[in-house]
C-alpha positions as CSV (number, residue, x, y, z in Angstrom):
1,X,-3.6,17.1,2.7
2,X,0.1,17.0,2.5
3,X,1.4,15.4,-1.0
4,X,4.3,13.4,-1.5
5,X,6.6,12.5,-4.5
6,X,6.2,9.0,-5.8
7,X,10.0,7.6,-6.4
8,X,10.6,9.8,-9.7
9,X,8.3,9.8,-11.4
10,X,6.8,13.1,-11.1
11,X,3.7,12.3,-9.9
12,X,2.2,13.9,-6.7
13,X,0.2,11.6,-4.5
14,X,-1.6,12.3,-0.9
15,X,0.6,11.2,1.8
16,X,-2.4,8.7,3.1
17,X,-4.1,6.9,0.4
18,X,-6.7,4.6,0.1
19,X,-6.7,0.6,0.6
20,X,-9.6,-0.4,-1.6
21,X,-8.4,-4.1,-1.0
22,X,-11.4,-3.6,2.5
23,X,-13.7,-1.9,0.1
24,X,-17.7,-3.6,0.6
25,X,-18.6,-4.8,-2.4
26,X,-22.4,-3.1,-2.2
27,X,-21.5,-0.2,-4.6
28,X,-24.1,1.9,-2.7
29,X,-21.2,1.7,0.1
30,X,-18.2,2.1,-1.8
31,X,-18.9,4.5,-4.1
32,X,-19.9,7.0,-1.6
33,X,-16.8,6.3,0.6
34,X,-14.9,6.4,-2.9
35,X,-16.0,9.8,-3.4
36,X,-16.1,10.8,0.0
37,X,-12.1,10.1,0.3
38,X,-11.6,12.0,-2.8
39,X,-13.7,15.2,-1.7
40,X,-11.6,15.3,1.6
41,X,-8.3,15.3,-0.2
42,X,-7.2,11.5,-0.8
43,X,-5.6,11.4,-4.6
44,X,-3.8,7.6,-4.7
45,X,-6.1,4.9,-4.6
46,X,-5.1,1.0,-4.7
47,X,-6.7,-1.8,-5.8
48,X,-5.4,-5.1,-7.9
49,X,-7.1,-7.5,-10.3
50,X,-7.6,-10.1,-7.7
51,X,-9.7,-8.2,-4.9
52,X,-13.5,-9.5,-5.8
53,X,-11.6,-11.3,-8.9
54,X,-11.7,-7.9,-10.7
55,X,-15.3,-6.4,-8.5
56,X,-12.8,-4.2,-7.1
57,X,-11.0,-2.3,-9.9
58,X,-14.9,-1.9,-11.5
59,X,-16.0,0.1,-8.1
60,X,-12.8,2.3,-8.5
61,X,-13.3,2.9,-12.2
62,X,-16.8,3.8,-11.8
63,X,-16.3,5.9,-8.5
64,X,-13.7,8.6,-10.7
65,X,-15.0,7.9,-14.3
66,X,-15.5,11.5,-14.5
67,X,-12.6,12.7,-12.7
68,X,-9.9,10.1,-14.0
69,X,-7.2,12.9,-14.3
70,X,-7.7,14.2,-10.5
71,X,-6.9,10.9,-8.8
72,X,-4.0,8.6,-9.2
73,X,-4.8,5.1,-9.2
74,X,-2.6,1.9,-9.0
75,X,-3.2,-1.5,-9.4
76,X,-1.5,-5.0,-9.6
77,X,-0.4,-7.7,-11.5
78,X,0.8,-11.4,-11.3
79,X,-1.7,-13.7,-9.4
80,X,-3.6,-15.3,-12.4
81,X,-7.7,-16.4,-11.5
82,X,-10.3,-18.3,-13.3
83,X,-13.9,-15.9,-13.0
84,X,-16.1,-17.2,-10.8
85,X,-13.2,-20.3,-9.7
86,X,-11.7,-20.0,-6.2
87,X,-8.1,-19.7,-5.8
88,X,-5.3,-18.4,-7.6
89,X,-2.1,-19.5,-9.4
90,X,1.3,-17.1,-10.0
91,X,2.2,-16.3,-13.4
92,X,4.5,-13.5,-14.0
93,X,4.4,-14.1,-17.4
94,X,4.6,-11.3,-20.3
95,X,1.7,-13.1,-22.5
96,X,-0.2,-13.2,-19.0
97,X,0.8,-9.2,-17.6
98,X,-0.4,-8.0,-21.7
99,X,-3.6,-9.6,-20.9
100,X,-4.1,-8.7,-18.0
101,X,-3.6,-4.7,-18.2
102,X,-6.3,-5.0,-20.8
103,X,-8.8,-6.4,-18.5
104,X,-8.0,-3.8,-15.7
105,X,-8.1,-0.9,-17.9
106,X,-11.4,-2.1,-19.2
107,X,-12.3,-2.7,-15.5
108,X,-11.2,0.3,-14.7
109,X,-12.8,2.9,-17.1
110,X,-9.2,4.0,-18.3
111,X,-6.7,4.4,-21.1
112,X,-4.0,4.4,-18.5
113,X,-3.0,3.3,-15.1
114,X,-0.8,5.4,-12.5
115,X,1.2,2.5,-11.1
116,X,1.3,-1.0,-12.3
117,X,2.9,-3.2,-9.5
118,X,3.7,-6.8,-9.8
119,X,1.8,-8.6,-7.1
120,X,4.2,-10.6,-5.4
121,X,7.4,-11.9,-7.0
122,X,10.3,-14.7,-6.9
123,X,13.7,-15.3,-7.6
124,X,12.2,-18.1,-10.1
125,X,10.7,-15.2,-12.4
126,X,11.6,-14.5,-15.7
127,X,13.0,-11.4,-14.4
128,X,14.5,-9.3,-17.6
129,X,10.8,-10.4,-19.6
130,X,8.8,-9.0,-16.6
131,X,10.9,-6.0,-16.9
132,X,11.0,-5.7,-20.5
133,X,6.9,-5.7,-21.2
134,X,6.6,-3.3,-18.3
135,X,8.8,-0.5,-19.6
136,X,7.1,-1.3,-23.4
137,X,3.8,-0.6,-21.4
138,X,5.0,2.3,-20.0
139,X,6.8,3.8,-23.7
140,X,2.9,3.3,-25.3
141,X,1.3,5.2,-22.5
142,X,-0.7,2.5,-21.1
143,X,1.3,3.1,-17.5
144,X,2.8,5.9,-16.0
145,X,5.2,4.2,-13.7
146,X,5.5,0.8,-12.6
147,X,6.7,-1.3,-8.8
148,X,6.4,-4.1,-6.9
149,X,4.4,-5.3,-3.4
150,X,6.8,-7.4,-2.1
151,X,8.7,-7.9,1.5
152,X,11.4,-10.6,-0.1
153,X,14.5,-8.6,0.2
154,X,16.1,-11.0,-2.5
155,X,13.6,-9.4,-5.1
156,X,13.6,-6.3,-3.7
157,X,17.3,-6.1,-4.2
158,X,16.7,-7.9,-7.4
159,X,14.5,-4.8,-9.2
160,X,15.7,-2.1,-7.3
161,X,19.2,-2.8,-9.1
162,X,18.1,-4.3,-12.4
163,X,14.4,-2.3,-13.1
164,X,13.0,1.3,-12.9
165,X,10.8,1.6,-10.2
166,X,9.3,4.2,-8.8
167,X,7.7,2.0,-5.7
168,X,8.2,-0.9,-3.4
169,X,4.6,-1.5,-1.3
170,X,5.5,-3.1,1.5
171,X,3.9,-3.7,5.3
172,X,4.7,-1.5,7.2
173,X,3.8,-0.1,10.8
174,X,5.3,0.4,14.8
175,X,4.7,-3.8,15.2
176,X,6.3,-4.9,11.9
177,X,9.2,-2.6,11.3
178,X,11.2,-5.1,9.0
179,X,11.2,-3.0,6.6
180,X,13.6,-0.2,8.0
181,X,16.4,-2.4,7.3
182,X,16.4,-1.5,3.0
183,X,15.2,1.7,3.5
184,X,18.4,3.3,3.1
185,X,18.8,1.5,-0.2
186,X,15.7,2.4,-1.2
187,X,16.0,5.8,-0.8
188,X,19.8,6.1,-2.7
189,X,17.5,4.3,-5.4
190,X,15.2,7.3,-5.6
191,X,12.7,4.5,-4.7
192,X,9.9,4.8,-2.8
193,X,7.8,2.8,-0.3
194,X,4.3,2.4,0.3
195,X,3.3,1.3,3.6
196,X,0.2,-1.1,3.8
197,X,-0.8,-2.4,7.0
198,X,-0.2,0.6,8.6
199,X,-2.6,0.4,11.9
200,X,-1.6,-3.7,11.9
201,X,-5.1,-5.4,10.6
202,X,-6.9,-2.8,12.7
203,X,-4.8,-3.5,16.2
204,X,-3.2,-0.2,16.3
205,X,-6.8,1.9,15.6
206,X,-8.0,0.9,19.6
207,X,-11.1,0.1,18.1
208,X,-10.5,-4.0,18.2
209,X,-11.0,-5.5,21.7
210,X,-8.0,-6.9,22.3
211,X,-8.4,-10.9,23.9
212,X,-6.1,-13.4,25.4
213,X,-4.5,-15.3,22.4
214,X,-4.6,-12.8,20.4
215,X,-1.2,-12.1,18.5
216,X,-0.2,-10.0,15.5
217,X,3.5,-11.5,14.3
218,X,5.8,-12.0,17.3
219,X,3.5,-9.7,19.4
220,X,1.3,-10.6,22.3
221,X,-1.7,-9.9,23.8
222,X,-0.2,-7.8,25.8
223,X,1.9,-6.1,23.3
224,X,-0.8,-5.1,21.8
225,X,-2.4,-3.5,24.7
226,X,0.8,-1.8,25.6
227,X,0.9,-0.2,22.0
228,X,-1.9,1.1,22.0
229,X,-1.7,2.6,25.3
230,X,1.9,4.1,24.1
231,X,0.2,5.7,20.8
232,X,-2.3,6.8,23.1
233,X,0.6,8.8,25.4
234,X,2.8,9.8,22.0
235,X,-0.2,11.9,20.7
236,X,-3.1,12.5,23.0
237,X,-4.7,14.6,20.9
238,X,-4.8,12.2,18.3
239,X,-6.6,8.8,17.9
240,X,-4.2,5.8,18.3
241,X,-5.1,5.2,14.7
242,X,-4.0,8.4,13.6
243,X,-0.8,8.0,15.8
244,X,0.2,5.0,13.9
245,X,-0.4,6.7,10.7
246,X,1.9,9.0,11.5
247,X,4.7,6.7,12.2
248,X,4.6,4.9,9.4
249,X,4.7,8.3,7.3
250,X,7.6,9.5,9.1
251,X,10.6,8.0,7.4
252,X,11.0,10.2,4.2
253,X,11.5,7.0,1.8
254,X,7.6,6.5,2.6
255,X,5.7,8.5,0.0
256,X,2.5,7.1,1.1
257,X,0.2,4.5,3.6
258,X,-2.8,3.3,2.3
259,X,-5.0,2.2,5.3
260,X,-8.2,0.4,4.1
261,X,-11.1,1.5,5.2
262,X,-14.9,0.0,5.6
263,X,-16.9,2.4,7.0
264,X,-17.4,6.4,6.5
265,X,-16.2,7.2,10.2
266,X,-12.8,5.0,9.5
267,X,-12.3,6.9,6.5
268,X,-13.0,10.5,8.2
269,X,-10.4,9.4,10.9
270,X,-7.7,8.5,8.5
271,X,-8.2,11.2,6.5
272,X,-8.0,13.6,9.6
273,X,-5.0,11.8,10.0
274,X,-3.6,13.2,6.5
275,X,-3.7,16.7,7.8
276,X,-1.9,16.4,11.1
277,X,2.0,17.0,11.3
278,X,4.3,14.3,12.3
279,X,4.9,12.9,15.8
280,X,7.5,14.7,18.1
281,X,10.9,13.3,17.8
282,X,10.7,11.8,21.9
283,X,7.5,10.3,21.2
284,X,9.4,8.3,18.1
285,X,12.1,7.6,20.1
286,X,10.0,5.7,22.8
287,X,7.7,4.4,20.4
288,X,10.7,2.7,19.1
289,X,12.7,1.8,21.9
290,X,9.1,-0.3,23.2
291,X,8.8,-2.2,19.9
292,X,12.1,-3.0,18.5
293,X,12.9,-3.0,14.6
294,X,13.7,-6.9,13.9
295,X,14.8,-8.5,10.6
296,X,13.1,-10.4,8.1
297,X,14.2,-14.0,8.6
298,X,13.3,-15.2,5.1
299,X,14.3,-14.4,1.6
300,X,17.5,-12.8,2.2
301,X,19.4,-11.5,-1.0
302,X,21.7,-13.5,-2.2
């Protein structure tokens, strides 16, 4: 499977990852899948402390307790939880980050962890602190590199001018191309993204049956019939999943797109996807022209 860079940091990951966020929580299931991905060439696996209030991070820590140097994994920060309490509450906070990396590194059968990305973000944060405890995590070892999920330009703009990150996760795919509009700035940041939502909550693999009233953003119905018959026509050799992957890995500021996965044929087909080369520049261009880039409405830097 084709690797990529991940901003500069140095390290290598597979151009399509692994969204453990969709991961069962059956270990007998995941931990085969786990493995499965890792035999057939995935290397960058992401979880956060929140998915199954820490569940998650434990499958992925078991799943490559042997082979923790072969696989790069990254997890996330931010959204504080009680055990065994629904809900969550933001805190950004240096005390709360220190104790939390301590948990997930327990969690996740680890001394260190790839990529540490705040899970969310505001303008309201105590920005230079946040910044601050994750570069001293980073000088003792405990990360390699640090980023943020986030699709608030404001923040975006915020870290990638004030912080050293290697990576912006953002969503990503042919029916939610906000994004395009920082990737340029991104990419003179030596920054780069990571697309989630890359097949559109499972729209874009042709395997949902699409119904009137459904809707996925500003799409309808049938927008989301008509895209799947285009990815259909831009690669028919391929699966409209795989189609989709391959857009969202084509612009060179994405390093990676971590479709989730919750079954063994879901993961063969995205990791078939991995190996394929990129869609032919007319089949882009009318991809695009049918679902126009728009803007992101909220959040706008300052």
């Amino acid at each position: 499977m084709e690797t990529r860079e991940l901003g500069k940091s140095g390290i290598q990951i597979s151009a399509v990852g692994f969204g453990c966020m969709s991961l069962p929580p059956d270990p007998s299931v995941s931990l085969p899948m786990l493995r499965q991905a890792f035999e057939a060439g995935i290397t960058f696996f992401d979880t956060a402390d929140l998915y199954g209030q820490g569940r998650n991070e434990e499958l992925v820590g078991q799943a490559f307790a042997g082979i923790r140097s072969e696989v790069v994994i990254a997890t996330k920060v931010g959204n504080r939880f009680e055990p065994g309490k629904p809900g969550w509450q933001w805190d950004p906070s240096p005390a709360y980050i220190e104790q939390a990396i301590a948990a997930s590194l327990r969690r996740l059968r680890t001394d260190y962890i790839d990529l540490y990305q705040l899970h969310g973000g505001t303008m309201d944060d105590p920005f230079d602190e946040i910044v601050d405890v994750l570069e001293r995590l980073k000088e003792k070892g405990w990360i390699r590199a640090y980023g943020i999920s986030s699709i608030r330009p404001n923040v975006i703009q915020r870290y990638l001018q004030g912080a050293n990150i290697d990576s912006i996760m953002m969503q990503y795919s042919l029916l939610d191309r906000r994004p395009e509009e920082w990737f340029a700035e991104i990419r003179a940041n030596d920054v780069s993204v990571i697309a989630r939502g890359p097949v559109a909550r499972g729209w874009l693999t042709g395997r949902k049956e699409v119904n009137d009233g459904d809707t996925y953003l500003e799409w309808s119905a049938a927008d989301l019939t008509r895209a799947i018959a285009l990815l259909h026509r831009a690669a028919p050799e391929r699966t409209p999943g795989q189609a989709a992957l391959a857009f969202s890995l084509h612009p060179e500021v994405v390093a990676c797109a971590i479709p989730g996965a919750s079954s063994p044929d879901q993961l063969s087909e995205n990791v078939e996807a991995g190996r394929l080369s990129g869609l032919t520049d007319d089949a882009l261009r009318e991809l695009k022209q049918a679902f126009p880039a728009a803007q992101y409405k909220e959040h706008r830097p300052f």
